[in-house]
N, C-alpha and C positions, 0 to 999 in steps of 0.2 A: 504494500500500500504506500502511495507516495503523499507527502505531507503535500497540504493544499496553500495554495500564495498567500491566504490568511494566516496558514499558521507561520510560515515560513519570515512570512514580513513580522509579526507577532514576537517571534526568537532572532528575529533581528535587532527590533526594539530593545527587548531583552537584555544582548548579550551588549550592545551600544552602551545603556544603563552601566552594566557592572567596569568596561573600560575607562565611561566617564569619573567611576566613583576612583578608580584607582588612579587616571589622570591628574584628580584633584588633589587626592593623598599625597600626591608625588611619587608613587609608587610606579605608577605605569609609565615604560622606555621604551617599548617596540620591542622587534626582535634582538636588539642590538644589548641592552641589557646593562647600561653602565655601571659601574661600582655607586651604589649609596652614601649619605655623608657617614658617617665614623665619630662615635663622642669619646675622647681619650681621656685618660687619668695621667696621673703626672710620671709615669714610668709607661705609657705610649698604649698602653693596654688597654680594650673596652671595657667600660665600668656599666654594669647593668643591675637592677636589683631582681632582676629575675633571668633565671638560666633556666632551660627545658634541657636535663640531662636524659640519657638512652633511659629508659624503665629497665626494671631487673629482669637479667635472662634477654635484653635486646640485642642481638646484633647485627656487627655491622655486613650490610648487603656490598658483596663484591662479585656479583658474578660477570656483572658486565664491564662495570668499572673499576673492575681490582688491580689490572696492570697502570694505572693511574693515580692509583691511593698511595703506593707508595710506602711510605713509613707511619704513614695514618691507619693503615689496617689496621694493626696492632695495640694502637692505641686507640684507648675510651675517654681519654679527661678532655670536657672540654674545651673550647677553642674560644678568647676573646677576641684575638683579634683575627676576626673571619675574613677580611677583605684580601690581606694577602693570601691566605689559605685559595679562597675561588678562586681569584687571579691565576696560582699558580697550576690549578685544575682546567680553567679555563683556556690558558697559553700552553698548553700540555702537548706533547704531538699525540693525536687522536681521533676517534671519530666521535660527533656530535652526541650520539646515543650513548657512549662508553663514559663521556663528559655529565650526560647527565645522573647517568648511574652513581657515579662516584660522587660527585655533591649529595645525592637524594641519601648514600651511603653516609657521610659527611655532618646530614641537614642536622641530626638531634643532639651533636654536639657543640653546635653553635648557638648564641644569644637569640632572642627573639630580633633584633634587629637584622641580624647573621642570616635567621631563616627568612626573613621577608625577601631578602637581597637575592639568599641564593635560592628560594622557588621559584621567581621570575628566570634565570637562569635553567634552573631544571623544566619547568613549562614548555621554554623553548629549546631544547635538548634535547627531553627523555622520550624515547620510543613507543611506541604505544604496548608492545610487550611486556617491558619494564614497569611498564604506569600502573598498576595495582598500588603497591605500597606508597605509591605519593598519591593518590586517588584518595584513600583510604583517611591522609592528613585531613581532608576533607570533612570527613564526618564524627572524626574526630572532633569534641566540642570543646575539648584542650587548647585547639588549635587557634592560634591568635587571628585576627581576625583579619588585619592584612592578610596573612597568608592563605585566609577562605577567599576572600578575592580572588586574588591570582587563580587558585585552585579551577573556582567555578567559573572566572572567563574562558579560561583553560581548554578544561572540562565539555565546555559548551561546541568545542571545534572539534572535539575526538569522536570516534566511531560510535555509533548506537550502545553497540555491546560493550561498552566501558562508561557511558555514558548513562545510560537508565539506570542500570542495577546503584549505580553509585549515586544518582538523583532519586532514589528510594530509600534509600540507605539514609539518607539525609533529611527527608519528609516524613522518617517515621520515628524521627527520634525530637522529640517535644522540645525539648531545651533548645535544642539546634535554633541559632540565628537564621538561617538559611533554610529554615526548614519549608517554612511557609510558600519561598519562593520556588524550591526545588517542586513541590510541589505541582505549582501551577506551570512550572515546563512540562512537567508527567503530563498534566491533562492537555495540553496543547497536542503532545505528541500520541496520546490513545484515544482523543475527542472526547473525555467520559471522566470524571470525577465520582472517585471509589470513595469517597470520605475517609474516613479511620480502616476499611478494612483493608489490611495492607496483605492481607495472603490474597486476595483477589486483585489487587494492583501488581502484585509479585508473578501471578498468573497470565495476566493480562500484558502485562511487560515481557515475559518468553513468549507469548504465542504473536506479539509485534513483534519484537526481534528474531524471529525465524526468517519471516518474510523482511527483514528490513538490517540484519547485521551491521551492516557499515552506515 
């Protein structure tokens, strides 16, 4: 079934919306992705009063981006000053997908300033293979809320089949900021608003994506 020029213009609006809000934040660079500003302490280091460290039993993801990590594999302590760290993943000789593996590998040991910087980087990087576990940041309601931004602009450009199940995932958890909105992209993209029962939106979301994958 192919989506109709109502809805199509609809997720245009949409997704316009969520670049403007990052526009405004200062957050949103295009594809090009520049280094962020940097707040230093007096021995050059970032000073934050909040670190997002790996949770217990996380690790680090190298499957794609492990010949890039380098000396970072091995190591879990966080990272203040993240600008150089991306930089030197970014300047790396590699391929784009391998780049973003390695940051998204990278991402929970840096400050929340660190992760805003380096999602927009992984956005435009990471492979659609790869994309689960930075998808996932998404619904996460942890997750800072620049970084739901970028996520869901993100999100909005990738294949159906990474894209639904993860705009469910999102609409069915009450807290979620984004909940509401995610939402109402579902019902754009099925015609039909399930209200709360989310095994029948679950349902209805595989039997559209049979017909509609990418």
């Amino acid at each position: 079934m192919n989506l109709t020029p109502k809805i199509l213009a609809t997720l245009g609006v949409a997704a316009a919306v969520v670049v403007l809000g990052l526009w405004f934040s200062g957050l949103f660079t295009g594809r090009s992705s520049p280094p962020g500003p940097a707040v230093n302490g007096g021995d050059g280091s970032l000073k934050s009063n909040k670190t997002i460290l790996p949770s217990p039993g996380e690790t680090i993801r190298t499957n794609r981006g492990e010949r890039l990590l380098g000396a970072f594999a091995n190591d879990t302590n966080k990272i203040t000053r993240y600008e150089p760290t991306i930089e030197t993943i970014l300047s790396a000789d590699g391929e784009p997908d391998e780049k973003g593996a390695a940051l998204l590998a990278l991402y929970p040991r840096f400050p929340p300033e660190g992760q805003a910087l380096a999602a927009q980087h992984i956005a435009n990087l990471l492979a659609n293979d790869d994309y689960e576990p930075f998808g996932q940041r998404l619904a996460d309601t942890n997750t800072t809320a620049e970084v739901q931004e970028v996520i869901l602009a993100d999100v909005l450009g990738r294949p159906n089949k990474l894209k639904l199940p993860l705009l469910l995932e999102v609409a069915k958890t009450p807290a979620h900021p984004k909940a509401a909105e995610s939402k109402q992209i579902l019902e754009l993209y099925l015609e039909k608003n399930y209200g709360d029962d989310w095994e029948t939106w679950k349902t209805k979301i595989a039997d559209w994506l049979r017909d509609n994958p990418n």
